[in-house]
Structures are given as structure tokens and as C-alpha cells.
Biopython code that builds the backbone (N, CA, C, O; Angstrom):
import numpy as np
from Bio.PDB.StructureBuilder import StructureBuilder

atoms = [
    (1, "UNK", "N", (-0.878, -2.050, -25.761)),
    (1, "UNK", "CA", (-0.060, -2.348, -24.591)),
    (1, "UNK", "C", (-0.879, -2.078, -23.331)),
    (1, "UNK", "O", (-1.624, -1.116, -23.144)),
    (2, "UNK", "N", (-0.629, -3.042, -22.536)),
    (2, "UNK", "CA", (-1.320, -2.970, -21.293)),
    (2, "UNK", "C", (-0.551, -1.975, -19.761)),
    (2, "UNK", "O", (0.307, -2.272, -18.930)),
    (3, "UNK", "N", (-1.213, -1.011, -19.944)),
    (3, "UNK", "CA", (0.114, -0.285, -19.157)),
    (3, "UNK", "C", (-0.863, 0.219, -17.436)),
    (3, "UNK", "O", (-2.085, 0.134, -17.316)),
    (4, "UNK", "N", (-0.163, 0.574, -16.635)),
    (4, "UNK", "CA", (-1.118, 0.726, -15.614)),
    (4, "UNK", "C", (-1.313, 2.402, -15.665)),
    (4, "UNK", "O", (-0.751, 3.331, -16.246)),
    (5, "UNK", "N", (-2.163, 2.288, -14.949)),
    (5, "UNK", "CA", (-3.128, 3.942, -15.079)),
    (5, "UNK", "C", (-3.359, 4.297, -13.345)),
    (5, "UNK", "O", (-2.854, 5.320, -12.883)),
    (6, "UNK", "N", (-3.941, 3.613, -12.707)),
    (6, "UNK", "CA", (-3.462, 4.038, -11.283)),
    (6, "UNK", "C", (-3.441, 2.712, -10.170)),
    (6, "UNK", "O", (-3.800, 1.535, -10.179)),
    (7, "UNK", "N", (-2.597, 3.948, -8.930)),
    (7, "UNK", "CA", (-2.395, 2.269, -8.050)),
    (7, "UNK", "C", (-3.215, 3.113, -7.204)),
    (7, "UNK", "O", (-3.416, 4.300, -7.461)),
    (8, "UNK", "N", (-3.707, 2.489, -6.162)),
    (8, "UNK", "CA", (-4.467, 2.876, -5.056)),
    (8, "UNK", "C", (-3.744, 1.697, -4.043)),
    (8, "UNK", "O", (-3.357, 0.535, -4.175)),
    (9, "UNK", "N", (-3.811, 2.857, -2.803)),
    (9, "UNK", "CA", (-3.231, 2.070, -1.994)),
    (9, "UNK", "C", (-3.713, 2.707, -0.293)),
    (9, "UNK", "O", (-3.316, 3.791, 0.133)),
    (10, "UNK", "N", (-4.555, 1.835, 0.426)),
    (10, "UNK", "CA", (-5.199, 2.273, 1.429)),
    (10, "UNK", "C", (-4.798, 1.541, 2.408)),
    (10, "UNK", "O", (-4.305, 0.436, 2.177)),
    (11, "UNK", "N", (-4.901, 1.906, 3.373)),
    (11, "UNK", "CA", (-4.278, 1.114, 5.052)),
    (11, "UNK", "C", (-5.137, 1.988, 6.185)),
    (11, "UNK", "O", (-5.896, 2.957, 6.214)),
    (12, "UNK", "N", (-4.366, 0.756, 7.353)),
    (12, "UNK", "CA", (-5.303, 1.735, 8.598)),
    (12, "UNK", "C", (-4.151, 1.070, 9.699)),
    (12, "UNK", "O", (-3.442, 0.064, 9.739)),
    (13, "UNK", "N", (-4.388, 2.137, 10.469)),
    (13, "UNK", "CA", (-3.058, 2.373, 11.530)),
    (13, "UNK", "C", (-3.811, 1.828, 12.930)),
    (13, "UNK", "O", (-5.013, 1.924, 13.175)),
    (14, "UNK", "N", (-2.781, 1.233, 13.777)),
    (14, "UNK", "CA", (-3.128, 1.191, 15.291)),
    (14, "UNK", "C", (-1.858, 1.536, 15.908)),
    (14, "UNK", "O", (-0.736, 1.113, 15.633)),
    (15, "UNK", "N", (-2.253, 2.448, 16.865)),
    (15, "UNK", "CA", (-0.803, 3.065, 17.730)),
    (15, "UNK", "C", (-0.661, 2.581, 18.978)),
    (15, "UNK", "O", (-1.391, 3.033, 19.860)),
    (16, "UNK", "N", (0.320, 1.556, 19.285)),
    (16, "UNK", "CA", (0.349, 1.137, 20.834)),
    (16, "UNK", "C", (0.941, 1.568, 22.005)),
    (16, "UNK", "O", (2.079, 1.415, 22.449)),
    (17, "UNK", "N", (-0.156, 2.201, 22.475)),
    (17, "UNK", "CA", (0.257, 3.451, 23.585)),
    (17, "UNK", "C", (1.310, 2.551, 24.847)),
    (17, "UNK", "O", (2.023, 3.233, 25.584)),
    (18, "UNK", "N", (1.306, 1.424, 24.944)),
    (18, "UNK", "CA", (2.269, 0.748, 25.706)),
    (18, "UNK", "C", (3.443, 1.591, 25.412)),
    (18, "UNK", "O", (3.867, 2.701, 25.734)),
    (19, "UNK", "N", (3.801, 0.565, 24.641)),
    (19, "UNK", "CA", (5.496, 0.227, 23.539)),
    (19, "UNK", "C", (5.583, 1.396, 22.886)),
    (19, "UNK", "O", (6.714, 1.855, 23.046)),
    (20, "UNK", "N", (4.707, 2.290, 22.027)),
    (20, "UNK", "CA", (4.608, 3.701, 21.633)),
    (20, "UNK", "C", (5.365, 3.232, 20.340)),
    (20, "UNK", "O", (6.381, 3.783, 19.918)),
    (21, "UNK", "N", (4.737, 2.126, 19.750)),
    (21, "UNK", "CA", (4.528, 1.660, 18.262)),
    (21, "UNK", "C", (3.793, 2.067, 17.386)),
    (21, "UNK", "O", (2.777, 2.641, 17.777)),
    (22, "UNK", "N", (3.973, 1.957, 16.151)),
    (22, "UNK", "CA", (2.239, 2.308, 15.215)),
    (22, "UNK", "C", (2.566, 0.781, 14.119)),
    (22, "UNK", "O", (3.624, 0.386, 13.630)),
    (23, "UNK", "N", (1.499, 0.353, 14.056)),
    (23, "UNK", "CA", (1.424, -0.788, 13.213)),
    (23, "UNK", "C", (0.004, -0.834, 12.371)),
    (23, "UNK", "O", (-1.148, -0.708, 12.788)),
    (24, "UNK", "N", (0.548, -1.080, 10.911)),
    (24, "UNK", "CA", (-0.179, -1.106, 9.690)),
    (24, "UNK", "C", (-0.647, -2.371, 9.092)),
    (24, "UNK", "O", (-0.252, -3.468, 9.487)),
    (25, "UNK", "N", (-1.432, -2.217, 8.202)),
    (25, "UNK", "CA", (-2.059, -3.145, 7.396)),
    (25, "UNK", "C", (-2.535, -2.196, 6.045)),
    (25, "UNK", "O", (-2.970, -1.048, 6.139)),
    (26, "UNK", "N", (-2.341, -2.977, 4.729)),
    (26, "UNK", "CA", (-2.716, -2.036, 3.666)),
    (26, "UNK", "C", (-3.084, -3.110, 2.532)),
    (26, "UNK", "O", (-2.539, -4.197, 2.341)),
    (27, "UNK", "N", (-4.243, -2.478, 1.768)),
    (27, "UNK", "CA", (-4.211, -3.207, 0.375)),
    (27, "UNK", "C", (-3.616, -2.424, -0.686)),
    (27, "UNK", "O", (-2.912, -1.601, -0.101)),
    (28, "UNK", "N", (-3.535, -2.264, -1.765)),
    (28, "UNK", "CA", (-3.251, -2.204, -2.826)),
    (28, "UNK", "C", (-3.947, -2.269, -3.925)),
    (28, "UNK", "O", (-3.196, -3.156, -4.330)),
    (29, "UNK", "N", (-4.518, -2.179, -4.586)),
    (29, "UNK", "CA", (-4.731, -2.055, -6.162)),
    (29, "UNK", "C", (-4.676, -1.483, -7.172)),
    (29, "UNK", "O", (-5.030, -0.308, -7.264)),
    (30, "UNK", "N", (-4.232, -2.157, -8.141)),
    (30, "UNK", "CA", (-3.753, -1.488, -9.018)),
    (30, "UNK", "C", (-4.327, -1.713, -10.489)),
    (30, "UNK", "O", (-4.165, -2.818, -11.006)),
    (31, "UNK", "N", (-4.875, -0.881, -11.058)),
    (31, "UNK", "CA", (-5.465, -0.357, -12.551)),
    (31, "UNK", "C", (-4.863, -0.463, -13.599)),
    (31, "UNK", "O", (-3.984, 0.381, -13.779)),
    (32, "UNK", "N", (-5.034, -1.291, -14.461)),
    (32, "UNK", "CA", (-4.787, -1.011, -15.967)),
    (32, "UNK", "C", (-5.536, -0.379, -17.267)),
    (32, "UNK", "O", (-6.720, -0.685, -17.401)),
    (33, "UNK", "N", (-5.131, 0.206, -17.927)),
    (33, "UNK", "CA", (-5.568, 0.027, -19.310)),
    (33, "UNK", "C", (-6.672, -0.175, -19.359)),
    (33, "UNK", "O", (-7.753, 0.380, -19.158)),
    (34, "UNK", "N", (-6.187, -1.245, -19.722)),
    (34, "UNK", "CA", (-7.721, -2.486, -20.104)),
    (34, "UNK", "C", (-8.734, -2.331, -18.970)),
    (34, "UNK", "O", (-9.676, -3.117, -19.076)),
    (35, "UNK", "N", (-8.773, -1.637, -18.067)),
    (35, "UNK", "CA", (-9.921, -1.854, -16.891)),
    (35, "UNK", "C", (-9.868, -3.403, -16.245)),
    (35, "UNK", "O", (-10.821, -3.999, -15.744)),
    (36, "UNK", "N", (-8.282, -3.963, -16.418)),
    (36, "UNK", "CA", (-8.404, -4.874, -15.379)),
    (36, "UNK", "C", (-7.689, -4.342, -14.295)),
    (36, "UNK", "O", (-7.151, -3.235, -14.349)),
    (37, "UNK", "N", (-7.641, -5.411, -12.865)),
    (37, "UNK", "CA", (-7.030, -4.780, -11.588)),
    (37, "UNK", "C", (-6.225, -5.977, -11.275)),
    (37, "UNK", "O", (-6.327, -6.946, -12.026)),
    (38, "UNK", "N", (-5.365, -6.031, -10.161)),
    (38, "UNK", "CA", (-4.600, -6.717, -9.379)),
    (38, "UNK", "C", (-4.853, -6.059, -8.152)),
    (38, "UNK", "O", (-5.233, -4.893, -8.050)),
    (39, "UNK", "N", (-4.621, -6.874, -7.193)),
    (39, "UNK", "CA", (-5.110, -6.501, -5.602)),
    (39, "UNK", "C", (-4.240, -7.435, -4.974)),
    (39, "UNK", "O", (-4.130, -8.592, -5.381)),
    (40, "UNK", "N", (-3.369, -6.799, -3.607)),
    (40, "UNK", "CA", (-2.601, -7.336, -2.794)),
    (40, "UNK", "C", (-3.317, -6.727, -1.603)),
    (40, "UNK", "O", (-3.977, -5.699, -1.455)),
    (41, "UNK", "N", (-2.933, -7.785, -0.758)),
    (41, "UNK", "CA", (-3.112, -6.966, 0.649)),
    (41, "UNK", "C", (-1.758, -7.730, 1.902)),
    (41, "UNK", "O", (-1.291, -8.773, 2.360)),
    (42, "UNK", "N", (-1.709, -6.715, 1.912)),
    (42, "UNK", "CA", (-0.269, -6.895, 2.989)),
    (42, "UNK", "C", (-0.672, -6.462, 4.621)),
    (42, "UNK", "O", (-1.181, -5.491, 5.179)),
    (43, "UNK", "N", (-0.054, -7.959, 5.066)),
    (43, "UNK", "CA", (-0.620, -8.125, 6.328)),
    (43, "UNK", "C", (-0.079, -7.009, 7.411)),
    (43, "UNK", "O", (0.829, -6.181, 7.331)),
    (44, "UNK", "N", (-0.973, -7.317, 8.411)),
    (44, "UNK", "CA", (-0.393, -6.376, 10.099)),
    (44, "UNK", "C", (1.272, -6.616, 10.278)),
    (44, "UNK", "O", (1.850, -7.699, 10.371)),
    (45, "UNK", "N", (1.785, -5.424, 10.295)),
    (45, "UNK", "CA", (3.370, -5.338, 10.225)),
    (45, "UNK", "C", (3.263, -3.800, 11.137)),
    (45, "UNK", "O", (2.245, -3.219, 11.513)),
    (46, "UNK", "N", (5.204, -3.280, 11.383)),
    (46, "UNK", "CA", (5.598, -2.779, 12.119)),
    (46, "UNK", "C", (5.317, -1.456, 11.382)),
    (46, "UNK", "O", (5.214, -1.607, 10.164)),
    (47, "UNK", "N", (5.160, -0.116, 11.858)),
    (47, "UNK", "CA", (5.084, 0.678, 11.128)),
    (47, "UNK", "C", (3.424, 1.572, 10.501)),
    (47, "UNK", "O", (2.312, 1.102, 10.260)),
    (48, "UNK", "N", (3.912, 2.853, 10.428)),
    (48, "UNK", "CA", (2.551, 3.611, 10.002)),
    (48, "UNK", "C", (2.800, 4.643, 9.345)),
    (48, "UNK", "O", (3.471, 4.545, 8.317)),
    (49, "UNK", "N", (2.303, 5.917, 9.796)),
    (49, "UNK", "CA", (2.187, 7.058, 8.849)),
    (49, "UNK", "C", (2.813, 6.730, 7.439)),
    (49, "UNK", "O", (2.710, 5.551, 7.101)),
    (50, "UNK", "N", (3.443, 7.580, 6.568)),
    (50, "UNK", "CA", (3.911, 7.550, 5.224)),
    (50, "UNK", "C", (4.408, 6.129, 5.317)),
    (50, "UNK", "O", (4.007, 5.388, 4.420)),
    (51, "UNK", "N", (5.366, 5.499, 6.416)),
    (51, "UNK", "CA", (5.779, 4.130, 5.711)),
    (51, "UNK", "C", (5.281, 3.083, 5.021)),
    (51, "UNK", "O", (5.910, 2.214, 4.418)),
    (52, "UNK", "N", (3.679, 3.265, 5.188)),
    (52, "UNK", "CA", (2.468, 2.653, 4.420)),
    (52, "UNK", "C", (3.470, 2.480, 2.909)),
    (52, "UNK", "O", (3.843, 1.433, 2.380)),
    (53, "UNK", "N", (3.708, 3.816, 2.505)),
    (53, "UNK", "CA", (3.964, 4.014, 0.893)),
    (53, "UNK", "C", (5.395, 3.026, 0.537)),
    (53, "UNK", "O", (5.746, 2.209, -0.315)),
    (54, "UNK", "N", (5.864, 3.584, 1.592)),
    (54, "UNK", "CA", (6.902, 2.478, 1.271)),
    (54, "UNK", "C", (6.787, 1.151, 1.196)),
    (54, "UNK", "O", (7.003, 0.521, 0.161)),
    (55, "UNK", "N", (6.367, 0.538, 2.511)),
    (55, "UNK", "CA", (6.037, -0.845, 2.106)),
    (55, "UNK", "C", (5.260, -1.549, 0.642)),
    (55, "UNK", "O", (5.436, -2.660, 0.143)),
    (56, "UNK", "N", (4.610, -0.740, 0.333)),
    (56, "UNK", "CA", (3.464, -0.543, -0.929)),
    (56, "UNK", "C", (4.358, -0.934, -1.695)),
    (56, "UNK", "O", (4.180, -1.966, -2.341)),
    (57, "UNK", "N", (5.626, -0.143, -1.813)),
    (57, "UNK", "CA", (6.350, 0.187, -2.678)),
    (57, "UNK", "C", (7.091, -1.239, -2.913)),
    (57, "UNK", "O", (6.992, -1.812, -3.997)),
    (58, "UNK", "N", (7.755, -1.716, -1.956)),
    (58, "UNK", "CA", (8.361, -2.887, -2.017)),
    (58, "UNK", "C", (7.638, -3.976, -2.095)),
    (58, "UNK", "O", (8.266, -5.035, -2.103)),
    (59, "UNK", "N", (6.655, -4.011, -2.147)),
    (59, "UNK", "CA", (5.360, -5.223, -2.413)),
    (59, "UNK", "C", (5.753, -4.615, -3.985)),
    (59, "UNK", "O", (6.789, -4.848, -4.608)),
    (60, "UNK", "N", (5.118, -4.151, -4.220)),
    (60, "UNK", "CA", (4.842, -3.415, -6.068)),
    (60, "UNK", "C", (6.324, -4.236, -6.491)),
    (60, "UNK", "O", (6.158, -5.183, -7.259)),
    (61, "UNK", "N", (7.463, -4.012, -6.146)),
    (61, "UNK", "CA", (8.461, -4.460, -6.510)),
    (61, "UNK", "C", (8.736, -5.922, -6.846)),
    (61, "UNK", "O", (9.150, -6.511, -7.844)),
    (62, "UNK", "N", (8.319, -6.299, -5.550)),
    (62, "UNK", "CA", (8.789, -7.961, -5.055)),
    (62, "UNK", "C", (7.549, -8.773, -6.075)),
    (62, "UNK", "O", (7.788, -9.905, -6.494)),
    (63, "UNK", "N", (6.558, -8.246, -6.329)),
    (63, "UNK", "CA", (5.356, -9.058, -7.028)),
    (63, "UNK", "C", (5.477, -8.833, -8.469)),
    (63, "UNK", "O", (4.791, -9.411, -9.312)),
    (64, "UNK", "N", (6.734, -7.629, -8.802)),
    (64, "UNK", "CA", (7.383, -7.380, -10.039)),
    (64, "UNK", "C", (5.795, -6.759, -11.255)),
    (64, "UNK", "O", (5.206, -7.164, -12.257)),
    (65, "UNK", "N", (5.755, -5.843, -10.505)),
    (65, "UNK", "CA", (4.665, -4.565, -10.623)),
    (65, "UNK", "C", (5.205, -3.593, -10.996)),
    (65, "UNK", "O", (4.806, -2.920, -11.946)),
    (66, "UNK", "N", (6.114, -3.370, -10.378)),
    (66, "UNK", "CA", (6.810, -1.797, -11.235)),
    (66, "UNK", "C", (8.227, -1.982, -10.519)),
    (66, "UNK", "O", (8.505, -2.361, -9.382)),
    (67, "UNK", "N", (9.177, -1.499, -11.805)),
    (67, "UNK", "CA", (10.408, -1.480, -11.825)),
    (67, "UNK", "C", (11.232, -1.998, -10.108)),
    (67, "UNK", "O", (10.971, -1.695, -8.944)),
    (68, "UNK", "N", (12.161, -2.783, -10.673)),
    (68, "UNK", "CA", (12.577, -2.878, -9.017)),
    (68, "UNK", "C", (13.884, -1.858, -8.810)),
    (68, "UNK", "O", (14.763, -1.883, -7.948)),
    (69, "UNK", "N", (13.654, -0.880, -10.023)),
    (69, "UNK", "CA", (15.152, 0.227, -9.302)),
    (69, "UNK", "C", (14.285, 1.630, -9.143)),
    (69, "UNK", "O", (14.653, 2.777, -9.397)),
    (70, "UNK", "N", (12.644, 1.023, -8.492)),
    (70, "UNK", "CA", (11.802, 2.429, -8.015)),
    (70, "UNK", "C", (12.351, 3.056, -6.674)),
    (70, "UNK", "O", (12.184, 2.373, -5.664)),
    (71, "UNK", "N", (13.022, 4.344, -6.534)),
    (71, "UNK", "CA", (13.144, 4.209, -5.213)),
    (71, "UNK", "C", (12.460, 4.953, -4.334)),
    (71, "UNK", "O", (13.055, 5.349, -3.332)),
    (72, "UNK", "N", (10.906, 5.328, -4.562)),
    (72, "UNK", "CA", (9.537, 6.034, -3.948)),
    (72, "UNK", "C", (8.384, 5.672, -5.074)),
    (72, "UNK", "O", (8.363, 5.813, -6.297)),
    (73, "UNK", "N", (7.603, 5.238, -4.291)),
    (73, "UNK", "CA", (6.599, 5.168, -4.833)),
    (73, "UNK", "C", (5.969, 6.370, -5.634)),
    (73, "UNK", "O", (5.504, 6.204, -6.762)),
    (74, "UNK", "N", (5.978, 7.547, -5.016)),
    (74, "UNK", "CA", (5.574, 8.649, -5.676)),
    (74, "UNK", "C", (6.071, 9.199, -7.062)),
    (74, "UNK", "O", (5.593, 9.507, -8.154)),
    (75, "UNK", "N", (7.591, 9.145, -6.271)),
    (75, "UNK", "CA", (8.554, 9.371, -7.998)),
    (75, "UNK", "C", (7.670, 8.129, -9.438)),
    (75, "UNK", "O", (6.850, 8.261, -10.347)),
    (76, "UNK", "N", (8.393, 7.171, -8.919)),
    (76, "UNK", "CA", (7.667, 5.869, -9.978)),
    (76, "UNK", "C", (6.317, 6.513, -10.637)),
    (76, "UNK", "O", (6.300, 6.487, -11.867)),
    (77, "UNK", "N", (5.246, 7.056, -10.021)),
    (77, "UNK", "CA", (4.217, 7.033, -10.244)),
    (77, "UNK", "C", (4.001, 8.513, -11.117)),
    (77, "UNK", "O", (3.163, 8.636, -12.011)),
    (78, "UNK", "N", (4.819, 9.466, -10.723)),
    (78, "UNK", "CA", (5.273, 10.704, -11.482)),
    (78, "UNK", "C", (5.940, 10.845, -12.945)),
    (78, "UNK", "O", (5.695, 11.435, -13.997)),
    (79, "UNK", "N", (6.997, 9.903, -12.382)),
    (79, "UNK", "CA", (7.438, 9.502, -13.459)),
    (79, "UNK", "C", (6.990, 8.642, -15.108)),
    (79, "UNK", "O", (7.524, 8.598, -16.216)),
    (80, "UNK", "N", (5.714, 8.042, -14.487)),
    (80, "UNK", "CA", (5.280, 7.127, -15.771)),
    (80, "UNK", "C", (3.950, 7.595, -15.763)),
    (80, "UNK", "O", (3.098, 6.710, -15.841)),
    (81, "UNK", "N", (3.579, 8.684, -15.693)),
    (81, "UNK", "CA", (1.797, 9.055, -15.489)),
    (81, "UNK", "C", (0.916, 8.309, -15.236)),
    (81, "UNK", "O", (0.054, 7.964, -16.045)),
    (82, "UNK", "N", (1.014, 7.856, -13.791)),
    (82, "UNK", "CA", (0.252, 6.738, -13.131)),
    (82, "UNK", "C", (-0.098, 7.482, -11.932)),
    (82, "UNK", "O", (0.754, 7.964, -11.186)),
    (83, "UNK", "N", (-1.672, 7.600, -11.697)),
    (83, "UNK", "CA", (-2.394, 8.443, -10.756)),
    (83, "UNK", "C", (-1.883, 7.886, -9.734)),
    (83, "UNK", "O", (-1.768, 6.696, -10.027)),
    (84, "UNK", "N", (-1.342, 8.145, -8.238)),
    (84, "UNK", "CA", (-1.023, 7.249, -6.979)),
    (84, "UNK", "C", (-2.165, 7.965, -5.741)),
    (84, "UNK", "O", (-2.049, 9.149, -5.425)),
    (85, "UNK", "N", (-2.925, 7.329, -5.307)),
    (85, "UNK", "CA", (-3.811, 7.629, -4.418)),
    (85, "UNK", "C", (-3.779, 6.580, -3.197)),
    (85, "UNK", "O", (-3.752, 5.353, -3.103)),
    (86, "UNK", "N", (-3.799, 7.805, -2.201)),
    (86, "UNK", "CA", (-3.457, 6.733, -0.836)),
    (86, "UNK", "C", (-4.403, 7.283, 0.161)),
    (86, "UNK", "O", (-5.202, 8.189, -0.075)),
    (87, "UNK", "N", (-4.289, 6.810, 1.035)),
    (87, "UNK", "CA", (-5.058, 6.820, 2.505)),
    (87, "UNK", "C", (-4.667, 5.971, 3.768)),
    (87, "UNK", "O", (-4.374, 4.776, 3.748)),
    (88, "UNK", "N", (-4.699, 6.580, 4.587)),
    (88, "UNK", "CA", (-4.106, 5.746, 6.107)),
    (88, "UNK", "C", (-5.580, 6.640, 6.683)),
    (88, "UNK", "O", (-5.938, 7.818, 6.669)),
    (89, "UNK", "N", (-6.204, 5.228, 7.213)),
    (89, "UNK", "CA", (-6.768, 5.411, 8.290)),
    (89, "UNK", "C", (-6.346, 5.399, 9.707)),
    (89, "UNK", "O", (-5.916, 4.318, 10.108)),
    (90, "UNK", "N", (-6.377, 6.282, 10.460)),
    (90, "UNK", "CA", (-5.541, 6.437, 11.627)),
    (90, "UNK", "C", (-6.406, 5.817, 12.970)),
    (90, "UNK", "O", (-7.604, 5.590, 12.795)),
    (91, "UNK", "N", (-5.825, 5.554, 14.253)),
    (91, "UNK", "CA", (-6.689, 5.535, 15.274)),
    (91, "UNK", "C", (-7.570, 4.203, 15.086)),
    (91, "UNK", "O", (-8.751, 4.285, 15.423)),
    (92, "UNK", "N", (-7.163, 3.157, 14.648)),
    (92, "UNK", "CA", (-8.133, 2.159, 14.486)),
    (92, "UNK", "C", (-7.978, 1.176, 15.669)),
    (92, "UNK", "O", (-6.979, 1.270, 16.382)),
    (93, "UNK", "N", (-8.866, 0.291, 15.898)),
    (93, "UNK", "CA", (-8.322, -0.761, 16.856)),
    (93, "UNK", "C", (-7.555, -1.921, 15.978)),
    (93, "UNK", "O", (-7.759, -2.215, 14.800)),
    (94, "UNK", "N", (-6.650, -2.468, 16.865)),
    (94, "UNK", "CA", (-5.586, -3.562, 16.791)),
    (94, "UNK", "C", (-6.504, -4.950, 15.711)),
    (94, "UNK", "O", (-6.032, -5.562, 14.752)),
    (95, "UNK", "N", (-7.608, -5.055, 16.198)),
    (95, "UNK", "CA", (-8.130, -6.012, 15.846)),
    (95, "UNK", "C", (-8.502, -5.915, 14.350)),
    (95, "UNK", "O", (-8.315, -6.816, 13.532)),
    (96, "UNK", "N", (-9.208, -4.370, 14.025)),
    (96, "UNK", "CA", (-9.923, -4.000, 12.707)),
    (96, "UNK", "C", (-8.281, -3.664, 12.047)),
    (96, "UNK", "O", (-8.371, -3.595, 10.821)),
    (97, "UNK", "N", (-7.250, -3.506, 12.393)),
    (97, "UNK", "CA", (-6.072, -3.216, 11.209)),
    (97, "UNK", "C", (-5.515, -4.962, 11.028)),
    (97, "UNK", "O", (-5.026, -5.317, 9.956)),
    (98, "UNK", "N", (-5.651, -5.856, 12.095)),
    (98, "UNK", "CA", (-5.487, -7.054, 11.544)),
    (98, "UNK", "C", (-6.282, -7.626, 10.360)),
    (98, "UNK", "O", (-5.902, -7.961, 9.238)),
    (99, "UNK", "N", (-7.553, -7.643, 10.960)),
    (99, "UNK", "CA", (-8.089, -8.117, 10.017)),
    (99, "UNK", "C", (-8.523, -7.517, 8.235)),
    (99, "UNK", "O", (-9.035, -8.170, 7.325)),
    (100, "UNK", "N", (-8.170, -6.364, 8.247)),
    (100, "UNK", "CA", (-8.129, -5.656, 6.870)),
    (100, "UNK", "C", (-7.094, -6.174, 6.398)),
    (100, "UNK", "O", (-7.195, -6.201, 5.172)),
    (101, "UNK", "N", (-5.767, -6.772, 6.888)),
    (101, "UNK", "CA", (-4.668, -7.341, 6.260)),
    (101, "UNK", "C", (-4.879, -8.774, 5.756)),
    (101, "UNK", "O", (-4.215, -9.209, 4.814)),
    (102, "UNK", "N", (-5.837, -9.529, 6.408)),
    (102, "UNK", "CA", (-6.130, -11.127, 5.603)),
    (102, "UNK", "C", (-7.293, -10.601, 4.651)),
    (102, "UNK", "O", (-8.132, -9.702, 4.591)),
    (103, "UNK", "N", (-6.869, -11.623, 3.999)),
    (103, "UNK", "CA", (-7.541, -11.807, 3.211)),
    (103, "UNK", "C", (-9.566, -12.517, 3.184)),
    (103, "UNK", "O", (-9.755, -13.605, 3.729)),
    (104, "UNK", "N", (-10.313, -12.070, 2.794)),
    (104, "UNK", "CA", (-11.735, -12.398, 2.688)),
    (104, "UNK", "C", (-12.154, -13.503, 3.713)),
    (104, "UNK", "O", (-13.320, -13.895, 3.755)),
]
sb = StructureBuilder()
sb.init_structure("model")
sb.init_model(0)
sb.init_chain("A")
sb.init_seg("    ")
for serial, (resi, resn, name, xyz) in enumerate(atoms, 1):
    if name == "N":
        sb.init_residue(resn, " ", resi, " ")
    sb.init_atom(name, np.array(xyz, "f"), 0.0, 1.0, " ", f" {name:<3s}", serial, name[0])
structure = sb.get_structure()
């Protein structure tokens, strides 16, 4: 059985000292078994610190990755012994958190 082993999930933040927003961009990947991966990357959207995980979370869902009655990413990942490793890069410019959200 092909089961997953860890998700990784990294982003980077820009805070807009105007409006006194924080807005994200994050990829995703995620590990199986077998040493294959899946990779999302979810574009520049509203939002930063921990909400990274969440959004993660509802991508993982909507792409029907892990259960859609997860309701934290962390639990999910506790729950089924699946390593969850994250990172928010903070303080970035507007431009470098856009473009980490498209794709290649």
C-alpha cells in the first residue's frame, strides 16, 4: 500500500505596512512510500503566519490528499504517522512571495 510518510509544506510571507495585511504563497509536497512525491503550489492569497497550515490543509483536501473530515493539518498528520514539516519565510518582498506561488 502506498501510504504517505511526510508532507512538507513551505511559504513566505509579505506584510503590507499600508493596509496592515500579511499575504502568503506556499508549496506543498508530499511523500510517499514508494519515494514518489506530489507537489502543489498555491498562489499569492490573503493571509500569513500559521494560516499557511491551514490553507495547506484545504488544498490537501480539495486535491483529495487526505481525508476531507481533517480538521488541522497537524492533528491529520498525528494522527496517521505522517512527519508534517513547515516553514514560513517571513519579511519577504511582494514580488519574491508572488512569484514562489506560480509555477516554473
Amino acid at each position: 500500500m502506498n501510504s504517505i510518510t511526510v508532507i512538507e509544506v513551505s511559504g513566505k510571507e509579505w506584510f503590507d505596512k499600508y493596509y496592515g495585511n500579511s499575504y502568503c504563497s506556499f508549496r506543498i509536497v508530499v511523500h510517499y512510500s514508494d519515494k514518489s512525491t506530489i507537489s502543489i503550489r498555491v498562489p499569492f492569497q490573503y493571509g500569513g503566519s500559521s494560516s499557511f497550515l491551514q490553507y495547506a490543509n484545504e488544498e490537501l483536501k480539495k486535491s483529495g490528499i487526505i481525508s476531507s473530515n481533517a480538521y488541522s493539518l497537524y492533528g491529520y498528520c498525528a494522527a496517521n504517522g505522517i512527519v508534517l514539516v513547515s516553514h514560513l519565510q517571513d519579511k519577504c518582498l511582494k514580488r519574491d512571495v508572488v512569484a514562489y506561488g506560480k509555477g516554473d
